[in-house]
C-alpha positions in Angstrom: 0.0 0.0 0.0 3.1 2.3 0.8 4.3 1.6 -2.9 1.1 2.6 -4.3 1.0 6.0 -2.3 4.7 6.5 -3.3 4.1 6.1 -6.9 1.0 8.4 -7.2 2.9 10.9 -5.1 5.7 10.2 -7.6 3.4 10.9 -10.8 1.2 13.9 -9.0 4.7 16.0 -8.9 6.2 14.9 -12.8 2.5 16.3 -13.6 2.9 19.3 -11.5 6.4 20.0 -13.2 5.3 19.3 -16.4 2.3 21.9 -15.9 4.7 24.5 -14.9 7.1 24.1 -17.3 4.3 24.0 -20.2 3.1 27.5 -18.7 7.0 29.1 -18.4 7.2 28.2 -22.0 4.0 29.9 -23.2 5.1 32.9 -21.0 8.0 32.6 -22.7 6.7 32.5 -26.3 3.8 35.0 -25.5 6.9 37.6 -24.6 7.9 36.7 -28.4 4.8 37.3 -30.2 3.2 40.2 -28.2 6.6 42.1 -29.1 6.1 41.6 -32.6 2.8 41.9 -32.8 1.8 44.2 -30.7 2.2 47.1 -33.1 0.8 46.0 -35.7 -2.4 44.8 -33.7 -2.5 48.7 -31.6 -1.9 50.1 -35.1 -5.1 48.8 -36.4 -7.2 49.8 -33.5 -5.8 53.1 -33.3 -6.4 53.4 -37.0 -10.1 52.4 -36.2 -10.7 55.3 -33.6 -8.7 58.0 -35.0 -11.4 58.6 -37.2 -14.1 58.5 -34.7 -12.3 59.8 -31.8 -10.5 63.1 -31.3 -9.6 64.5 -27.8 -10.8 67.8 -27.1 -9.5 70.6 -24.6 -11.9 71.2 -22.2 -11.8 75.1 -22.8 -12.1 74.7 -26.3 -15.5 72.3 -25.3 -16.7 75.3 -23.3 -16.6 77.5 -25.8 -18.0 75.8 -28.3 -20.9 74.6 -25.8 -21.2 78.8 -25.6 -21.1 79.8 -29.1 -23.6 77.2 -30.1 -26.3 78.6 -27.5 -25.6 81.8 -28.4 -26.7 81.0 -32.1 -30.0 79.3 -31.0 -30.5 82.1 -28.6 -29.9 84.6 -31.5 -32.9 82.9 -33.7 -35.9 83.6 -31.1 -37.4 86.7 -31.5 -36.9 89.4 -29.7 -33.6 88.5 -28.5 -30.2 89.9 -29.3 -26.7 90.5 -28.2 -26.9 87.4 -26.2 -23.6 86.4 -23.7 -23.6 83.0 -22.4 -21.5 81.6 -19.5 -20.8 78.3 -18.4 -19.0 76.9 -15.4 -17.9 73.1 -15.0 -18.5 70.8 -12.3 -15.6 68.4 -14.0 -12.9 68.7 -16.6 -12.8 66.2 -19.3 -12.3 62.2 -18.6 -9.8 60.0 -21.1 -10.2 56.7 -20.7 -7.4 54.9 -22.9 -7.0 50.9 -24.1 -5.2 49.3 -21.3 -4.8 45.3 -20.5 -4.8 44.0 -17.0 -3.3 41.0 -15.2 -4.1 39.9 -11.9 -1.3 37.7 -10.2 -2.4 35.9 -7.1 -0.3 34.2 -4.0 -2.0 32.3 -2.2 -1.2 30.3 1.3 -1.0 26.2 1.5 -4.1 25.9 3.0 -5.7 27.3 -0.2 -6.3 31.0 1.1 -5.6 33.7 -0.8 -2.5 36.0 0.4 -2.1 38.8 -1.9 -3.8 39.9 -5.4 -1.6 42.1 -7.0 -3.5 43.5 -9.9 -1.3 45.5 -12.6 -2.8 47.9 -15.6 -0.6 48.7 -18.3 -1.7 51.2 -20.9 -1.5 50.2 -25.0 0.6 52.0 -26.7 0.7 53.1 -30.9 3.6 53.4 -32.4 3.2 55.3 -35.7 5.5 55.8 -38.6 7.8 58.6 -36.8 8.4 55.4 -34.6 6.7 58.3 -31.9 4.6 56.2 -29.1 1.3 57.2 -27.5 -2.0 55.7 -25.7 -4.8 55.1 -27.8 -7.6 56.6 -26.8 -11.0 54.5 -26.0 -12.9 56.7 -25.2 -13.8 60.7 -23.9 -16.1 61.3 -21.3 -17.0 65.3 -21.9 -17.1 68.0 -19.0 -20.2 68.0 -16.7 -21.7 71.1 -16.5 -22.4 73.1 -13.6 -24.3 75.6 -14.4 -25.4 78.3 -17.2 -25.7 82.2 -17.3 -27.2 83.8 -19.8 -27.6 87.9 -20.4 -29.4 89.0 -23.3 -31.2 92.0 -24.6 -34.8 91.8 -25.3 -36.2 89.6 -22.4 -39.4 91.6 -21.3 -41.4 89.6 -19.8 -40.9 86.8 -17.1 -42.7 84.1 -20.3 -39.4 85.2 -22.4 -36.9 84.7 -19.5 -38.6 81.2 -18.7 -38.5 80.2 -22.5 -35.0 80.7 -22.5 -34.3 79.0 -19.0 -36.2 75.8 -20.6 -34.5 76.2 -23.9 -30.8 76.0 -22.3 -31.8 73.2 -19.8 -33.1 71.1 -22.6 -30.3 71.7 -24.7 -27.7 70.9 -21.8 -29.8 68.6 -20.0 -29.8 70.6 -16.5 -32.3 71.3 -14.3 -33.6 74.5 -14.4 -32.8 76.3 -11.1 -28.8 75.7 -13.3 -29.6 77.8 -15.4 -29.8 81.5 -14.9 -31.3 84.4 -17.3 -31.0 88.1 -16.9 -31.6 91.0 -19.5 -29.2 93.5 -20.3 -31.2 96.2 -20.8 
């Protein structure tokens, strides 16, 4: 019975070692391929985005945001010289292609010790051999709040149609968005 116990022992741990030695050498060749490929395959996705994504400075979103309220503003009669403000509650968010490995130790009893989890970002390499992240994707500014001054608002049924106009437009509540005339 000894002999029996000794040779499964024996065959658990050439199992054991041949596991780990099958998973060193697809480490090993993984280390090969990813360095090779891993251009090519980051140059294809970023290809895919550029197109569709571009990052934008969060100043330059503002005033865009502005500019294109001031036009709508512009076409309601009645109103003119319009000035619109906004303030931010947040600046733009990046979120860029990353991969993630989780190594875990864990004790002989089967409990884990430590999870170390590590995130590296994707990088593209393009033809000037210059590297960067590829970006996923852009999470715009939230907005704060909205001012607006304006000649032309005469009645309290003006100011509230422009109140409504910018919150739908924004998608803020009301009491965000603020209308005074400048006359």
């Amino acid at each position: 019975m000894n002999n029996k116990t000794d040779i499964k022992e024996k065959n658990r741990k050439i199992l054991i070692a041949i596991g780990l030695f099958a998973g060193a050498v697809l480490i090993i060749i993984s280390f090969f391929t990813t360095g090779n490929n891993s251009s090519a395959n980051t140059k294809n996705i970023n290809t895919a985005t550029a197109g569709n994504l571009k990052r934008t400075d969060t100043e330059a979103y503002i005033i865009e945001q502005e500019k294109k309220l001031c036009e709508i503003l512009r076409r309601i009669r009645g109103v003119s010289e319009p000035f619109v403000m906004i303030t931010l509650d947040s600046s733009s968010e990046y979120i860029y292609a990353s991969k993630q490995s989780i190594k875990e130790s864990s004790s002989k009893d089967g409990g884990t010790l430590q999870k170390d989890v590590q995130k590296d970002i994707i990088l593209y390499e393009d033809e000037k051999k210059s590297k960067s992240p590829i970006l996923v994707r852009e999470i715009q500014p939230k907005i704060k709040g909205v001012a607006v001054v304006c000649n032309g608002i005469s009645s309290a049924e003006m100011q509230l149609k422009i109140i409504n106009l910018v919150s739908t437009v924004l998608n803020l509540p009301t009491n965000k968005v603020y209308v005074i005339s400048a006359d």
